[in-house]
N, C-alpha and C positions, 0 to 999 in steps of 0.2 A: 374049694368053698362053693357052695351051691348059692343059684340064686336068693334063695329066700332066707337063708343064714345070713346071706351079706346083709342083706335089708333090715333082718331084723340087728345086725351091728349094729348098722348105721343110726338105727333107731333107739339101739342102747347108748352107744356112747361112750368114750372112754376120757374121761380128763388128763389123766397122765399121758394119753397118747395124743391128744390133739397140741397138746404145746409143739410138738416137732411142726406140725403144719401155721405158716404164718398168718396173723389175723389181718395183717393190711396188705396194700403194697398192689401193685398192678394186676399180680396173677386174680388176685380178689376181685378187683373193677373190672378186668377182663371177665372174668366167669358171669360174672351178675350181668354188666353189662348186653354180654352176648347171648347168653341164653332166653334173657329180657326180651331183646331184639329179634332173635329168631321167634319165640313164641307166638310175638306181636304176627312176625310175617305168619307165622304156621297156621294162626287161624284164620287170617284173611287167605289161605291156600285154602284151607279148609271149607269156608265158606264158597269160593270159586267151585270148586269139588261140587259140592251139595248142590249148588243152584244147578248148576250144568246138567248134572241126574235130572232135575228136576224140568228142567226146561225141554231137555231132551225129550224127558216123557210124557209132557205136556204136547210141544210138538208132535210127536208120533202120534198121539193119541186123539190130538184137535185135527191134524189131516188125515189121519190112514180110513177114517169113516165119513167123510166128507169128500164130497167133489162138485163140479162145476160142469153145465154144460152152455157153451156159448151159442147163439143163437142170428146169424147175421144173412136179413132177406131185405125185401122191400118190405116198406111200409102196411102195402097194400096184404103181403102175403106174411105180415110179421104172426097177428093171432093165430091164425090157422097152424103155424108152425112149432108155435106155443103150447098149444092144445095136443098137436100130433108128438111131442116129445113127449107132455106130458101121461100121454095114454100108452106110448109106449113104457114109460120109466114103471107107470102101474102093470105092467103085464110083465113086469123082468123081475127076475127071484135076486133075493140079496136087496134089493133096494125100500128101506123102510118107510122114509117119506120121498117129498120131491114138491117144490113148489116155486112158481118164478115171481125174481125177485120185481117188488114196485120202482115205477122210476125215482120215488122217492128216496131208496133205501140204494138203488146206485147212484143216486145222488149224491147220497149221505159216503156213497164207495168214493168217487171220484173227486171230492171236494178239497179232501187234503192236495192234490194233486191239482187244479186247475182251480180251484176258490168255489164260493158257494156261489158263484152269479153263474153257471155254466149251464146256458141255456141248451138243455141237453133234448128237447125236444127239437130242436131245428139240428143237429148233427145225426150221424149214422151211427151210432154208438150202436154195439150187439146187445141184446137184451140177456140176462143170465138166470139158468134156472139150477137152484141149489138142491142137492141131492146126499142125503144122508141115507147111508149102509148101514145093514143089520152087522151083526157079528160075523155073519159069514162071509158078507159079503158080494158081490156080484162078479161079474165073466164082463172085464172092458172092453173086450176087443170083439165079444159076441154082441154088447150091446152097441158101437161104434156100427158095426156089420145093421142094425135095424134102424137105429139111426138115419146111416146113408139112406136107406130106403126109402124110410118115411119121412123123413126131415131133412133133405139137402145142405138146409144151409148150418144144421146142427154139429158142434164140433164139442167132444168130450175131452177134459182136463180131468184127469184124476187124481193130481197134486203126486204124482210118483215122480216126479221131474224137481218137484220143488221140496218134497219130501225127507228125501235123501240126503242129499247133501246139507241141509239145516238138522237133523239128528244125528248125522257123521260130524257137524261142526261141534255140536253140543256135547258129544260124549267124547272127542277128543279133548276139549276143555276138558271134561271130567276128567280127563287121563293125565293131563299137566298140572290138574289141583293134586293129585295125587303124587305125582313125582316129584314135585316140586317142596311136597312136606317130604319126602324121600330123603332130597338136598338137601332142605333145612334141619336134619336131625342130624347127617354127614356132618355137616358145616358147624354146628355142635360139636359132637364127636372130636373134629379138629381143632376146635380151639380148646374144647376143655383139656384136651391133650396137652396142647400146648402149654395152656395156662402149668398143667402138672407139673412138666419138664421142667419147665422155669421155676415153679416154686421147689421140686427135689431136688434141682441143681445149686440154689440159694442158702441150701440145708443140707449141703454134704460133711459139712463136720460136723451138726446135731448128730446128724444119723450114724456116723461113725465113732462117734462118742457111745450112743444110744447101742450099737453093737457089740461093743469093746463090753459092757454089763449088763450082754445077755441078751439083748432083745431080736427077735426074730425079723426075717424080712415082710414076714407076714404079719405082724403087727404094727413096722413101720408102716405097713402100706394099706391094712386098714384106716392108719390114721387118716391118710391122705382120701381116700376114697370116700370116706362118710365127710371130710368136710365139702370137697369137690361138688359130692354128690347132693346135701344140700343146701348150697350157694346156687347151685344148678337147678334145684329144686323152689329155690326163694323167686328166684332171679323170672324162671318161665312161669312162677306163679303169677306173677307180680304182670309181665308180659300178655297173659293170657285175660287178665283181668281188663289191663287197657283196651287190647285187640276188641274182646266182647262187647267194651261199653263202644269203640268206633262202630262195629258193629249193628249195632242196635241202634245208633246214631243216624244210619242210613237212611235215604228215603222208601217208605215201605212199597211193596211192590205196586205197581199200576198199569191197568191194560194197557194206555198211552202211553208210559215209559217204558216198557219194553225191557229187557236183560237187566240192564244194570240196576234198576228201581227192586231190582226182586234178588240182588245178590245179598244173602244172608242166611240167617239159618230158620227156619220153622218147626215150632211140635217139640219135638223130643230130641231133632238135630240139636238142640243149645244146649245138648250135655257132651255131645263130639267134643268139643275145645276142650273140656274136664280132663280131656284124656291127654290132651299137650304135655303139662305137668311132669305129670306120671313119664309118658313116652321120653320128654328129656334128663327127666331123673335115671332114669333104667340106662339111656344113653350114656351119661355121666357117669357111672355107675361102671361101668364097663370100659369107658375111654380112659376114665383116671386108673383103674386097677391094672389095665394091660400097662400101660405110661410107666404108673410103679413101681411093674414088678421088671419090666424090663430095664429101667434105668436104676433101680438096686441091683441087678445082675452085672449091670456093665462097669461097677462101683469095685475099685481093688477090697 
């Protein structure tokens, strides 16, 4: 029986065949239950998933064209030093603008960090000049080499130190939102299984009656599978719907909150979850039918 025969079974229906499958009883509260329960998790995986792309590629993409060059002299030879980077940075290919920042705006850097009275003119703080790359680029270590020359006390940060390992964090997240719905559809899988067993084990003289005039192991076991498969279908719908409204519930993203303010889904991501459903029904679909047909073969 091919996939899309079964479904559209399951989607006919047979009334004489579903009395073999029981309408109460635990294997029912289990199925609904758990599929519920998983869906709830799969879309909070799902969401983890999404944002972590996201952040990822936010990161990569707010440092890989930016960088920093520190600036630490005396007083006396701080301008001059400012002026010689910046006429440098104008004369280096890849580098689109370049401007150093006011003490106000590292101010506004250091405040979270020491409070806003941080009287930063009486300390040696380096002065910092921000530098945005073209798409191509620039040569760090060509320009580090004119640098020394002409600016001693000038030290370039390219953000490849901090770069890295904050986009290796983010897309391994991504990789654990993804395995982790991986788990949750197994974890499915296993229990509808289970639920099966228990219910064709509950139903061994129906079914041996239901043999004895006639009836095939294949039509027993459609019965089982189209009920399975939409309790498993009610159950993740139902799951799926909570998940989305916690979801949405979340605080929406903000530059000061950082990661978790922005875990959710955006755009056209909020049709991802639509597909939980679907994904546990298929699972079910498959876990009840193998369950079936195997424990009517083991059936004298």
């Amino acid at each position: 029986m091919s996939a899309l025969s079964g479904l559209l079974d399951i989607l006919k229906g047979d009334a004489q065949a579903d009395r073999v499958v029981p309408r109460r009883g635990h294997s029912v509260r289990l199925t609904l239950f758990t599929s519920g329960a998983m869906a709830f998790l799969a879309v909070f995986a799902l969401a983890l998933s999404l944002a972590s792309g996201r952040l990822a590629d936010r990161w990569s993409e707010a440092l890989a064209r930016s960088s920093t060059i520190r600036i630490s002299a005396p007083a006396a030879q701080m301008e001059a030093q400012i002026w010689a980077v910046l006429e440098v940075l104008e004369q280096t290919p890849g580098v689109a603008s370049a401007r150093a920042l006011s003490e106000e705006e590292q101010r506004d850097l250091l405040e979270p960090w020491f409070g806003p009275d941080l009287p930063l003119e009486d300390l040696p703080v380096p002065r910092l000049v921000e530098v945005i790359e073209t798409a191509e680029g620039y040569d760090p270590d060509g320009l580090r080499l004119r640098l020394a020359a002409e600016a001693p006390g000038a030290v370039l940060d390219d953000h490849t130190r901090w770069r890295r390992p904050l986009v290796r964090a983010a897309e391994r997240l991504r990789s654990l939102g993804w395995i982790s719905l991986a788990l949750i559809l197994g974890s499915v899988a296993a229990m509808v299984t289970l639920a099966a067993q228990s219910a064709l084990a509950a139903n061994v003289k129906v079914i041996r009656v239901l043999r004895l005039v006639g009836a095939r192991d294949h039509y027993i076991a459609r019965a089982f599978v189209r009920r399975f498969t939409l309790r498993a279908l009610t159950g993740a719908t139902v799951g799926t719907a909570l998940g989305m409204i916690a979801i949405a519930l979340l605080p929406s993203a903000q530059e000061e909150g950082g990661f978790l303010t922005g875990l959710g889904f955006a755009g056209l991501h909020w049709l991802w979850p639509l597909t939980v459903p679907i994904l546990s029904a298929i699972t079910a679909f498959w876990a009840t039918r193998a369950a079936a047909f195997k424990t009517l073969r083991s059936l004298p």
